[in-house]
TITORRO-982345 format. One record per residue (C-alpha): x, y negated, z; residue in three letters. Coordinates in steps of 0.1 Angstrom, whole numbers. Layout:
N
X->X&Y->Y&Z->Z&kolmar->ALA
...
//
This chain:
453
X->324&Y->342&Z->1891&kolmar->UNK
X->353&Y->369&Z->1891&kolmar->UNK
X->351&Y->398&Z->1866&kolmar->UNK
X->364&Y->427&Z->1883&kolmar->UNK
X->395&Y->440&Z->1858&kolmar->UNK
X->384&Y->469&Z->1839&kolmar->UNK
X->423&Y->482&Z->1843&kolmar->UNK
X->422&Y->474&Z->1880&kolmar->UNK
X->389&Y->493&Z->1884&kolmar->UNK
X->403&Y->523&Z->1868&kolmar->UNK
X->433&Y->522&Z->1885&kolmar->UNK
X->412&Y->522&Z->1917&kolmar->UNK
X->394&Y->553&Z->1906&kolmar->UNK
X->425&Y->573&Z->1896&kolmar->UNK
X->438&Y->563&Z->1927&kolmar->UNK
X->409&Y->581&Z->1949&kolmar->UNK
X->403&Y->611&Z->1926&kolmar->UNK
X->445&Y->620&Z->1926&kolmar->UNK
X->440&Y->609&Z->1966&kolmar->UNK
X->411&Y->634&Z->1975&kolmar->UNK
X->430&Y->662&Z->1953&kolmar->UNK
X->458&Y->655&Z->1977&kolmar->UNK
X->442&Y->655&Z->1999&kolmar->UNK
X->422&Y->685&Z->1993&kolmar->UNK
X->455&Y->704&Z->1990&kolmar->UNK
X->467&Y->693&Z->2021&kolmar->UNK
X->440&Y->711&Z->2040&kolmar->UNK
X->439&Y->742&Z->2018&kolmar->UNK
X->483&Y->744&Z->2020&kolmar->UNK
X->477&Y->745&Z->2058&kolmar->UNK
X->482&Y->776&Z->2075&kolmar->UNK
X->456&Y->800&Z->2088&kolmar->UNK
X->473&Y->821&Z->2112&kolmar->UNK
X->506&Y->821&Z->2134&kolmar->UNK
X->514&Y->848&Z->2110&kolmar->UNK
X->515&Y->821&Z->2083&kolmar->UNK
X->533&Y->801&Z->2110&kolmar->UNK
X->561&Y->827&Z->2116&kolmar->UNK
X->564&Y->829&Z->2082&kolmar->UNK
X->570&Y->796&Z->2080&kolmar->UNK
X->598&Y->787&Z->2106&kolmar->UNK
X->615&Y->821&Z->2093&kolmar->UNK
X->622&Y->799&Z->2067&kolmar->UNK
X->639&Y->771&Z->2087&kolmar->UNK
X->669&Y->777&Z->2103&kolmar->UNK
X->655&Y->767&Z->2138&kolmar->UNK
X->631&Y->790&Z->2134&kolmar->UNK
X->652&Y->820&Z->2120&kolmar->UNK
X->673&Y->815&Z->2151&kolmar->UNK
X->644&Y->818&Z->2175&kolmar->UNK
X->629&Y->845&Z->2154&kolmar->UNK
X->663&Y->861&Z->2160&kolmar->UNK
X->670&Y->856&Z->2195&kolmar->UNK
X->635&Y->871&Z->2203&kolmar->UNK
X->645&Y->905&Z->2182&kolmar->UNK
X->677&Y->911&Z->2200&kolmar->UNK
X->662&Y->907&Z->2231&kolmar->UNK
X->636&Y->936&Z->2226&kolmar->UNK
X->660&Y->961&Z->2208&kolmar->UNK
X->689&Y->954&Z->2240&kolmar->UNK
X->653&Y->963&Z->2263&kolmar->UNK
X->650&Y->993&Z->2245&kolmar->UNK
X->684&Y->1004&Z->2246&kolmar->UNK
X->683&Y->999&Z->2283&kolmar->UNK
X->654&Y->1007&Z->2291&kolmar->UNK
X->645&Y->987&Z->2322&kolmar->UNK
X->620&Y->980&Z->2335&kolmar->UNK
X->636&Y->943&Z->2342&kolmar->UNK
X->638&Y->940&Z->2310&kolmar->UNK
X->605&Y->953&Z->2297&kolmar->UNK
X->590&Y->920&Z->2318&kolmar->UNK
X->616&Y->900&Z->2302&kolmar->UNK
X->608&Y->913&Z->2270&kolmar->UNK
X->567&Y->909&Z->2277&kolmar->UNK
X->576&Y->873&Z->2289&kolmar->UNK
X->595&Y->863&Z->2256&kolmar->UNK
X->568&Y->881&Z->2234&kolmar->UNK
X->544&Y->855&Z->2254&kolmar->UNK
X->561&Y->828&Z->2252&kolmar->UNK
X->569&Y->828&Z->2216&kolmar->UNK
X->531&Y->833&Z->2208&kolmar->UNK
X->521&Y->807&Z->2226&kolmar->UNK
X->550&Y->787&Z->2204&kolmar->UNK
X->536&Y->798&Z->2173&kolmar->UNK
X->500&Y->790&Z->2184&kolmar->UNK
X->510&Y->752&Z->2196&kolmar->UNK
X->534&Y->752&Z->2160&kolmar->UNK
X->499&Y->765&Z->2141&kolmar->UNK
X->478&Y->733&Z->2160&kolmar->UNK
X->507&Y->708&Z->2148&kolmar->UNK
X->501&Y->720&Z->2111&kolmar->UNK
X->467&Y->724&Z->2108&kolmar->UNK
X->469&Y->690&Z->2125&kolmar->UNK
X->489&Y->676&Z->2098&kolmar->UNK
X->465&Y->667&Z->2068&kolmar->UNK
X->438&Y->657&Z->2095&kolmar->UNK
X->462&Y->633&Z->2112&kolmar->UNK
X->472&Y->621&Z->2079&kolmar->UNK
X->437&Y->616&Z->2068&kolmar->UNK
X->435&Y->599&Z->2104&kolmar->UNK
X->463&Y->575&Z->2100&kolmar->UNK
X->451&Y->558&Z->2066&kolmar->UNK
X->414&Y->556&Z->2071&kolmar->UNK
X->423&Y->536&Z->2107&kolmar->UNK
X->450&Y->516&Z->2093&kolmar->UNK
X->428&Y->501&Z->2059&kolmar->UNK
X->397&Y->500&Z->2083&kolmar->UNK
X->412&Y->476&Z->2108&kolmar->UNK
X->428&Y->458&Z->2081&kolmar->UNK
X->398&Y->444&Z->2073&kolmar->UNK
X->388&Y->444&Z->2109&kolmar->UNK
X->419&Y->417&Z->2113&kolmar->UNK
X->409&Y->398&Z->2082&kolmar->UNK
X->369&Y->393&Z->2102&kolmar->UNK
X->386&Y->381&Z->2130&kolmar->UNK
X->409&Y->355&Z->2111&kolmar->UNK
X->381&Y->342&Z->2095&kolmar->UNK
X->359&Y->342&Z->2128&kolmar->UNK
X->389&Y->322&Z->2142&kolmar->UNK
X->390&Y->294&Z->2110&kolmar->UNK
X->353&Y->290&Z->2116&kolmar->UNK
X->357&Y->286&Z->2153&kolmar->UNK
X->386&Y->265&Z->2149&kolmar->UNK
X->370&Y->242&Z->2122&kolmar->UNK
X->399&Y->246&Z->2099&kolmar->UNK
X->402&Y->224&Z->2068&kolmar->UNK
X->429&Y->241&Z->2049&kolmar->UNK
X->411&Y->275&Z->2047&kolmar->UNK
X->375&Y->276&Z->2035&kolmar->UNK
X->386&Y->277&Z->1996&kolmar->UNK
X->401&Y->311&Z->2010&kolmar->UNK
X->367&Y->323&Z->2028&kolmar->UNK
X->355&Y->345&Z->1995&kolmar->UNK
X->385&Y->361&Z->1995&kolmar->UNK
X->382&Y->366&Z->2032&kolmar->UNK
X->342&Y->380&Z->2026&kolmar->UNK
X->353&Y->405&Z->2003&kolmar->UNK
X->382&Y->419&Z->2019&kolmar->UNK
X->358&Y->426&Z->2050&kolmar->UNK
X->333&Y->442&Z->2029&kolmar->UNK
X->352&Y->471&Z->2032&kolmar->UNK
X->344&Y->473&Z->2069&kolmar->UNK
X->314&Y->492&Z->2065&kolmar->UNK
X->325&Y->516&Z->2039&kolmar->UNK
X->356&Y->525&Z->2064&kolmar->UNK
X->334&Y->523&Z->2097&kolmar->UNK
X->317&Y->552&Z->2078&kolmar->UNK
X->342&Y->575&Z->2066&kolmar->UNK
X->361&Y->565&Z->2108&kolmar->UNK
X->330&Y->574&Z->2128&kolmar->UNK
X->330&Y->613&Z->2106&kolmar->UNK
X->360&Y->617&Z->2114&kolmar->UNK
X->354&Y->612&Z->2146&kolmar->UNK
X->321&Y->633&Z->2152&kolmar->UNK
X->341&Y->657&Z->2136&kolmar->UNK
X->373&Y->657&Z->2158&kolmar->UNK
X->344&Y->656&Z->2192&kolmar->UNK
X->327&Y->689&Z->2166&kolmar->UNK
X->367&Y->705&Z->2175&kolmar->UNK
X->376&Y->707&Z->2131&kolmar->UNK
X->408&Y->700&Z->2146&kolmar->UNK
X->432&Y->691&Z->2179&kolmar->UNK
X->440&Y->650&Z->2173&kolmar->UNK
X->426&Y->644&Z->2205&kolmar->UNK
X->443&Y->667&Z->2236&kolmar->UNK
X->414&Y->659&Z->2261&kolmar->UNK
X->388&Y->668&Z->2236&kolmar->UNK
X->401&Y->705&Z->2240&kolmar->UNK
X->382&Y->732&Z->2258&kolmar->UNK
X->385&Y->738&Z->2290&kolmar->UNK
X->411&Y->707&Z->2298&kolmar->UNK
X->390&Y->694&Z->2322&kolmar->UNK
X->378&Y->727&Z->2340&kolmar->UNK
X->397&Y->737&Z->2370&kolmar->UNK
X->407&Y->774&Z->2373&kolmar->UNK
X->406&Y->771&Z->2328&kolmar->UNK
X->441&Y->784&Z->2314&kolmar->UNK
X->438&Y->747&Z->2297&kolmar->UNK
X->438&Y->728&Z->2326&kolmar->UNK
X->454&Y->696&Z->2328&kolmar->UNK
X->447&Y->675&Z->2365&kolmar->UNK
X->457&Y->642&Z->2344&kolmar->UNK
X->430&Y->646&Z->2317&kolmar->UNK
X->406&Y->658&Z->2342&kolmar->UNK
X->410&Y->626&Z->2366&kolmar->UNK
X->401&Y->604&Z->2337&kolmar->UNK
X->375&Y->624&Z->2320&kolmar->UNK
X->345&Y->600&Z->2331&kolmar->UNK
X->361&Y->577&Z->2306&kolmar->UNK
X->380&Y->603&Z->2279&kolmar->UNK
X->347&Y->625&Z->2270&kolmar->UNK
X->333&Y->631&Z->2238&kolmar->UNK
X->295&Y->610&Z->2247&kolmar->UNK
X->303&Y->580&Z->2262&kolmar->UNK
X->339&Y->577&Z->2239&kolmar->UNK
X->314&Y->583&Z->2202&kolmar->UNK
X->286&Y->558&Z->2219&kolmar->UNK
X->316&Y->534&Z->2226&kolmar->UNK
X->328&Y->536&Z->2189&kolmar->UNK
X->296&Y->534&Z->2175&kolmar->UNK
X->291&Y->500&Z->2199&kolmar->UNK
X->318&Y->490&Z->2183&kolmar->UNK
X->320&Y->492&Z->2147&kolmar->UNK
X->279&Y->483&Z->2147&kolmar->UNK
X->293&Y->451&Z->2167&kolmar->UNK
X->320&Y->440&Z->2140&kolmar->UNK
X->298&Y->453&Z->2111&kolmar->UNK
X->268&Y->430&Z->2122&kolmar->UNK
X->288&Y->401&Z->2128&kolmar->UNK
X->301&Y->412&Z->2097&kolmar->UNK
X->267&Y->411&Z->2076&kolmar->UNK
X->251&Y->378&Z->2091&kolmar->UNK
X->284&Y->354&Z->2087&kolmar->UNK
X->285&Y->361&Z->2052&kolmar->UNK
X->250&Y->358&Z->2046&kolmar->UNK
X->247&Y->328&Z->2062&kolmar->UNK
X->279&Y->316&Z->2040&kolmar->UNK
X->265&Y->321&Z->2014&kolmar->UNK
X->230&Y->305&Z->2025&kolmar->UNK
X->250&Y->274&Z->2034&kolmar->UNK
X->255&Y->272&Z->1997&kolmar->UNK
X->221&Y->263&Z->1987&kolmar->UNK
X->206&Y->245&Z->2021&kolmar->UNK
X->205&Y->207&Z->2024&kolmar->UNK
X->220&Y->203&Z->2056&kolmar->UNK
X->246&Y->218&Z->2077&kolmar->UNK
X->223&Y->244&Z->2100&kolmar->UNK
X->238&Y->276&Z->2087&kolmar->UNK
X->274&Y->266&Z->2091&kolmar->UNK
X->266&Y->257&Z->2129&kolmar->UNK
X->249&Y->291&Z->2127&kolmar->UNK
X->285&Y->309&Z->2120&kolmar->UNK
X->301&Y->285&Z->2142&kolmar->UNK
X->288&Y->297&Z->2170&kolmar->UNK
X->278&Y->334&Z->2160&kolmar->UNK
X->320&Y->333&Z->2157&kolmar->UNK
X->328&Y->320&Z->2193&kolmar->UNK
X->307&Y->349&Z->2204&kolmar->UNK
X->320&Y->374&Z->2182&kolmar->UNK
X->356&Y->365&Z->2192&kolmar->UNK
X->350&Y->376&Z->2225&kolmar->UNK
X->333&Y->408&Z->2215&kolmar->UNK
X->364&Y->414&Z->2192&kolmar->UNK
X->385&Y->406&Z->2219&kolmar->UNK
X->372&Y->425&Z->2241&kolmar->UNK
X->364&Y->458&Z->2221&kolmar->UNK
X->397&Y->455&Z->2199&kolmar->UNK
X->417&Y->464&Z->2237&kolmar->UNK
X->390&Y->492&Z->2243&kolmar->UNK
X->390&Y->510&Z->2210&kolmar->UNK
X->431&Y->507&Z->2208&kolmar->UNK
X->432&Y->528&Z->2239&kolmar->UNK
X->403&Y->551&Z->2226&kolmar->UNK
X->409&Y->560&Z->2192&kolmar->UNK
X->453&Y->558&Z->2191&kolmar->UNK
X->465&Y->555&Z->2231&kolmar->UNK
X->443&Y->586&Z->2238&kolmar->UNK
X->463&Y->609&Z->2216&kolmar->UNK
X->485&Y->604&Z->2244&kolmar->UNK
X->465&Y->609&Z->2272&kolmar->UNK
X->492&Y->616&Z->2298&kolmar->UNK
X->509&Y->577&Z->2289&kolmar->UNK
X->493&Y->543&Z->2286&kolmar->UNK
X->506&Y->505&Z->2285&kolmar->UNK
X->489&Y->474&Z->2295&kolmar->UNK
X->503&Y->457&Z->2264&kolmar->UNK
X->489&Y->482&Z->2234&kolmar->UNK
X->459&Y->462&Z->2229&kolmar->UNK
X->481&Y->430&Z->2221&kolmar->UNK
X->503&Y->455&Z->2201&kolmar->UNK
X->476&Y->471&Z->2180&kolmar->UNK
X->460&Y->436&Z->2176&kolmar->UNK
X->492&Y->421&Z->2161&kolmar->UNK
X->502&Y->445&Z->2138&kolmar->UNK
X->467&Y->450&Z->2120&kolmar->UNK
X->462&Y->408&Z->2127&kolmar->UNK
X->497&Y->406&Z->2105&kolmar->UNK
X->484&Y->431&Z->2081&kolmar->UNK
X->451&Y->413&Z->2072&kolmar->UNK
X->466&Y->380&Z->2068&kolmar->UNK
X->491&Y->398&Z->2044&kolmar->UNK
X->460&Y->411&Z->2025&kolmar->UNK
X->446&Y->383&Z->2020&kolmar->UNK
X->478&Y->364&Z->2008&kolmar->UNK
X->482&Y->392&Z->1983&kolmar->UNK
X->446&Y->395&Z->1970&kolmar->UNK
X->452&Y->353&Z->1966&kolmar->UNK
X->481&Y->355&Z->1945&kolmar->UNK
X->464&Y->384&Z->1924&kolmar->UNK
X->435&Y->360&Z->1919&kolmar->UNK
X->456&Y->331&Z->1910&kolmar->UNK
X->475&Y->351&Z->1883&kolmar->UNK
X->440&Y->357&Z->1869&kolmar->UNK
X->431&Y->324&Z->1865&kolmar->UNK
X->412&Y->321&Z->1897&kolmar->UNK
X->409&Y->300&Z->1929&kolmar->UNK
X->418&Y->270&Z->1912&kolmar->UNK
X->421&Y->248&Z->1940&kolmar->UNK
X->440&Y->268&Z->1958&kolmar->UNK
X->472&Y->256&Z->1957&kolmar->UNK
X->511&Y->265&Z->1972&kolmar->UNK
X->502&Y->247&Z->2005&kolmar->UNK
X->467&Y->271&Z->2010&kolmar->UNK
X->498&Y->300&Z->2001&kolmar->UNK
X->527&Y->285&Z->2023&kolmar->UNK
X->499&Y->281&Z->2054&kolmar->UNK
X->492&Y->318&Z->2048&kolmar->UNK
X->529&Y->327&Z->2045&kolmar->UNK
X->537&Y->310&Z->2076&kolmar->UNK
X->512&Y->333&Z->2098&kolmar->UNK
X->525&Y->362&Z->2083&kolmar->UNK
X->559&Y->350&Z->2094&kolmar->UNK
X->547&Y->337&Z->2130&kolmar->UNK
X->524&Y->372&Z->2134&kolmar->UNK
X->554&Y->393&Z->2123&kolmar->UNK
X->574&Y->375&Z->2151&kolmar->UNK
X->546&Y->380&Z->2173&kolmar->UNK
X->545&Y->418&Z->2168&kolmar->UNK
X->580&Y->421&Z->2175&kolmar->UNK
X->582&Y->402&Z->2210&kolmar->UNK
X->548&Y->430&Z->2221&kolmar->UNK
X->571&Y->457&Z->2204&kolmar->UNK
X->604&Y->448&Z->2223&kolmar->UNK
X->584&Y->439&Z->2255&kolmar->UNK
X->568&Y->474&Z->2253&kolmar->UNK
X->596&Y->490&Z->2248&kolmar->UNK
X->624&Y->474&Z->2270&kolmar->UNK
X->603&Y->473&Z->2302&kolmar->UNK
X->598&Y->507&Z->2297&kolmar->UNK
X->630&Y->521&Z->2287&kolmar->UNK
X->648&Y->502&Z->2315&kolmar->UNK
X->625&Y->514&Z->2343&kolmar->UNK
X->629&Y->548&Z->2329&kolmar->UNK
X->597&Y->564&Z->2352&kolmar->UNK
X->597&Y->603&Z->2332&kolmar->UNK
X->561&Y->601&Z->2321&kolmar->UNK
X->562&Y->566&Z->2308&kolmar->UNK
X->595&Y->567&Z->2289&kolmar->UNK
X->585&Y->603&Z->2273&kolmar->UNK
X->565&Y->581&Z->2250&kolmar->UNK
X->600&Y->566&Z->2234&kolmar->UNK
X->620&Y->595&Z->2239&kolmar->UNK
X->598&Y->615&Z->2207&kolmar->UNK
X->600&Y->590&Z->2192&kolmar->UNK
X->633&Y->578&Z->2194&kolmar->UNK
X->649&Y->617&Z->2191&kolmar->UNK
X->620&Y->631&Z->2167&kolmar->UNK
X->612&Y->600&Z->2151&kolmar->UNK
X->642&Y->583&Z->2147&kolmar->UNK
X->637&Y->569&Z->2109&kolmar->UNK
X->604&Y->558&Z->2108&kolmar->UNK
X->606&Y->545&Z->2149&kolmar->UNK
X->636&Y->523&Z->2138&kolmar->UNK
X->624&Y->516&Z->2100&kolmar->UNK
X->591&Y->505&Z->2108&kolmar->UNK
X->612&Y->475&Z->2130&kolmar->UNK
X->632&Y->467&Z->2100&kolmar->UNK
X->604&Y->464&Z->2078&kolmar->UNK
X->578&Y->446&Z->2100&kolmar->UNK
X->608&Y->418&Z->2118&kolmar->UNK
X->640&Y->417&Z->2103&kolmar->UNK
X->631&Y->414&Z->2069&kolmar->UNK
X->599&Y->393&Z->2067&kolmar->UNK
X->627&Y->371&Z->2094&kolmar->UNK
X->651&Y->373&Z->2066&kolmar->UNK
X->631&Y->365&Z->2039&kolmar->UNK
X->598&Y->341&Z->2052&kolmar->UNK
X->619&Y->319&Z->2076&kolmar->UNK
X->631&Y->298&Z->2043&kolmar->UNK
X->602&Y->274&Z->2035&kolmar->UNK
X->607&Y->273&Z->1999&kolmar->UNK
X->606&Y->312&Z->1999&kolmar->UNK
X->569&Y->305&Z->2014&kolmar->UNK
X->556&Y->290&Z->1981&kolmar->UNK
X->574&Y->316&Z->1957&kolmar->UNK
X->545&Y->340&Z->1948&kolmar->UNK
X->572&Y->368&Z->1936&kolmar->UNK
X->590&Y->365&Z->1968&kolmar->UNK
X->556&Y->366&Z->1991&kolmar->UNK
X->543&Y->398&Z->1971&kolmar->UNK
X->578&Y->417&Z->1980&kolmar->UNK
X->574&Y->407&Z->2014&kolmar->UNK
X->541&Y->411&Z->2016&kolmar->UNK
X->541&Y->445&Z->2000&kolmar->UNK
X->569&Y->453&Z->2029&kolmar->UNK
X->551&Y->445&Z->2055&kolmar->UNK
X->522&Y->464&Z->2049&kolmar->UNK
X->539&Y->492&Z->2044&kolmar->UNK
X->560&Y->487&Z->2074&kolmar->UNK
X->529&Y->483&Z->2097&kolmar->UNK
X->513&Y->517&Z->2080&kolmar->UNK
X->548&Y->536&Z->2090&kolmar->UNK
X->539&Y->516&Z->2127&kolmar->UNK
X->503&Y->533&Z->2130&kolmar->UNK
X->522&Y->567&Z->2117&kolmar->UNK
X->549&Y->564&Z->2148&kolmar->UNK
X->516&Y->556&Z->2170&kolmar->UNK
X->496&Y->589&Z->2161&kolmar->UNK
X->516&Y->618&Z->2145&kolmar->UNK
X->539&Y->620&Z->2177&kolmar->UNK
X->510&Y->629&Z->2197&kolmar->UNK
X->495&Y->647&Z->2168&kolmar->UNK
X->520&Y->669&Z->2148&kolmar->UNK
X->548&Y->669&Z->2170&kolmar->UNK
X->584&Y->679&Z->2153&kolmar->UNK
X->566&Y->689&Z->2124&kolmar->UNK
X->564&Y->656&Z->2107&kolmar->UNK
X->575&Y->649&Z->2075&kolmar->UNK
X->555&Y->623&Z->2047&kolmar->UNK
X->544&Y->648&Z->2023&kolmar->UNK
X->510&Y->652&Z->1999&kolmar->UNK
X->489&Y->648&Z->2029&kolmar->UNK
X->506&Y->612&Z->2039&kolmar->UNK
X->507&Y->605&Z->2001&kolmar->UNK
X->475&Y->613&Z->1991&kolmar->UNK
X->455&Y->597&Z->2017&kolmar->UNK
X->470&Y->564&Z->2011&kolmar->UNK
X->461&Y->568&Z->1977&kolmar->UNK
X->427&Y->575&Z->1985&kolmar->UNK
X->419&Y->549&Z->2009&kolmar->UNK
X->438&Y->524&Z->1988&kolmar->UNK
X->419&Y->533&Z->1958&kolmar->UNK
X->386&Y->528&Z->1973&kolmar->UNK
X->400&Y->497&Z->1993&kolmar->UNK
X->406&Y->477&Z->1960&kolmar->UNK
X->370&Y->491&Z->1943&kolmar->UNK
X->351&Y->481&Z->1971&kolmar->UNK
X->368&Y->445&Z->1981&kolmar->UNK
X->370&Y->442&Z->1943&kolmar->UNK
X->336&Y->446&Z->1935&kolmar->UNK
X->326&Y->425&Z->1964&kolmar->UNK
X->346&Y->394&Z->1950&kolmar->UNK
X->322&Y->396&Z->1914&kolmar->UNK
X->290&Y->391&Z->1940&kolmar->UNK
X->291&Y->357&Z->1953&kolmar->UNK
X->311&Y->323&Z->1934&kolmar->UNK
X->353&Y->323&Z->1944&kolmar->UNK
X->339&Y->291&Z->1963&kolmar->UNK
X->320&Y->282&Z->1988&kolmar->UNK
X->301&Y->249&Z->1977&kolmar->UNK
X->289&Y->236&Z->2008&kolmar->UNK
X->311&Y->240&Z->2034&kolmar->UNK
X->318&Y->210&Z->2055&kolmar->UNK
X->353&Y->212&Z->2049&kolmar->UNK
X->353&Y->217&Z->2016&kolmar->UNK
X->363&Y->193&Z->2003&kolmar->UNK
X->395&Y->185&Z->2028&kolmar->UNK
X->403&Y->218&Z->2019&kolmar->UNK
X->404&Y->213&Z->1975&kolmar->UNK
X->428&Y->184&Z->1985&kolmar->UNK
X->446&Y->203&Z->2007&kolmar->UNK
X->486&Y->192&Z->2004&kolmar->UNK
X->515&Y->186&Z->2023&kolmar->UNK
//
């Protein structure tokens, strides 16, 4: 049985206390008012010039006194409120998108890490089931972040902040100074009842499956024959084409819909591979933890090379759905598809670009060597790349649509990583010291001890 580190624990713990202090600050640091807005951009040299501009233009009205320019005047005065007001959304934005972008990006990691194990069961794997504890308790984490997701959800349909455009008022009401004809002519699909009940569909769906395949794992343990593994076996095949299914739906819901104007046919696939890539990373790095401990003896460098080698393959994967994405829209160049790029590309430009550097050139660079595959230092730097890579991926996906130019990775981005880190690693953690490292009777068990090539 594994003894969850005291030192690991309390790092956990420091982790999510320092994380929700961050946190807290975040939201307290945001401003209240445009006046705290104004305020603000005075301070930036953009905003000193526009703050400028707009003062010369009232005393020249004044000095001329027209009545031409009195409207221009009013017009500017307008115009730069409304400024202001979309700057002060951006901001108070910021700690909630922040808060958005880690608790989606640690939930679906273990989202990814279900799925890969629903796919070893279905596929009757022999290499893998030494690894399915460590599998178990990484998704244990699923419920705990299905949770904290579906608040923070409830609470963006409640209007605590403006993530989601076509959750604003009056969008979808003709005649409304918010009116937008595009959100409007999809609002049987984008509004707040059906889009919660679809969530909730959702996460009770991968939670369930979640709950029984375990327990009947860990049934299989103690029964005499093999009924509970063909149990799984086929309570997987079914719950891959649920995932399948509700993985396309809830990538349009809960990221492409920050974006309502824009959509892709691909951003299933792309969502899919780059938390797919991230679990599978997870899972290598929680293995290699374990192993240093003195755990998981039978799992050996072939288990970690296989493991290595989908990492590679996924991070390969996630490039051709990023490039495809990208080129075919770039190239055609229709306005309100390639919008989506051009933030990202002009506003976004470091992270955009970074996130392809970390996520394909370098897991290429380093993970197409085989020998590198079996080298636990050399998987943990990757490994700790990619993940971090694909986090900076789920950042390009939401702040764009979120926070605008006002992006920067500050305590809000800090500290909620830590938090959901923290309480990732107590709660996978303490879900390992619950059941034995090994599953005893597992068909495949056996092939899987001797495991070697």
């Amino acid at each position: 049985m594994y003894t969850f580190s005291s030192k690991l624990k309390t790092f956990s713990l420091i982790l999510m206390v320092a994380g929700l202090l961050g946190i807290g600050y975040g939201f307290y640091a945001a401003p209240k008012d445009i006046q705290a807005v104004e305020a603000i951009l005075a301070a930036d040299a953009h905003g000193s010039h526009e703050v400028s501009k707009s003062t010369e233009s009232h005393e020249g009205a004044e000095a001329h006194k027209v009545e031409a320019g009195e409207h221009k005047i009013e017009a500017a005065h307008t115009e730069h409120e409304e400024h202001l007001e979309h700057v002060l959304h951006q901001l108070q934005n910021k700690p909630w998108a922040a808060l958005y972008v880690a608790c989606i990006f640690f939930m679906l990691i273990s989202l990814g890490v279900l799925a890969f194990y629903a796919i070893q069961q279905v596929a009757q794997a022999g290499w893998s089931p030494v690894l399915f504890r460590v599998m178990q308790g990484i998704t244990a984490y699923l419920p705990v972040g299905s949770v904290i997701f579906i608040i923070v959800l409830i609470l963006c349909g409640l209007h605590f902040n403006h993530l989601f455009v076509w959750l604003g008022e009056g969008v979808t009401k003709v005649g409304d100074a918010n009116y937008d004809k595009i959100i409007a002519n999809k609002s049987g699909y984008l509004n707040f009842p059906f889009w919660i009940i679809r969530a909730a569909i959702f996460l009770i769906g991968w939670n369930l499956y979640r709950y029984f395949s375990r327990k009947n794992c860990l049934a299989q343990d103690e029964a005499k024959d093999d009924s509970f593994y063909k149990k799984n076996f086929k309570m997987s095949a079914g719950f891959l084409v649920f995932f399948i299914v509700t993985e396309s739906i809830m990538s349009w819901d809960w990221i492409m819909s920050i974006d309502p104007h824009w959509f892709s046919t691909l951003f299933g696939w792309y969502v899919f591979a780059s938390f797919f890539v991230s679990g599978i990373t997870t899972i290598c790095l929680i293995t290699l933890y374990l192993k240093s401990k003195g755990y998981l003896e039978h799992v050996n460098t072939s288990h970690i090379h296989d493991l290595a080698k989908f990492m590679f393959g996924f991070s390969v994967f996630w490039t051709y759905l990023w490039f495809s994405q990208f080129m075919l829209i770039w190239y055609a160049n229709i306005p309100e598809e390639v919008t989506y790029f051009v933030t990202r590309i002009e506003v976004y430009n470091l992270p955009f670009f970074g996130a392809v550097v970390m996520n394909f050139v370098f897991p290429i660079l380093i993970l197409v060597n085989t020998d590198f595959k079996r080298i636990s230092w050399i998987l943990v730097m990757a490994g700790t790349v990619i993940l971090f890579g694909h986090y900076i991926d789920f950042f390009n996906m939401i702040m764009p649509g979120t926070v605008g130019d006002q992006w920067f990775i500050g305590i809000s981005e800090i500290a909620s990583v830590m938090f959901f880190l923290g309480l990732f690693i107590y709660v996978v953690f303490t879900a390992l010291t619950k059941a034995p490292l090994l599953p005893k009777r597992n068909p495949f068990i056996e092939e899987s001890k001797h495991f070697h090539y």
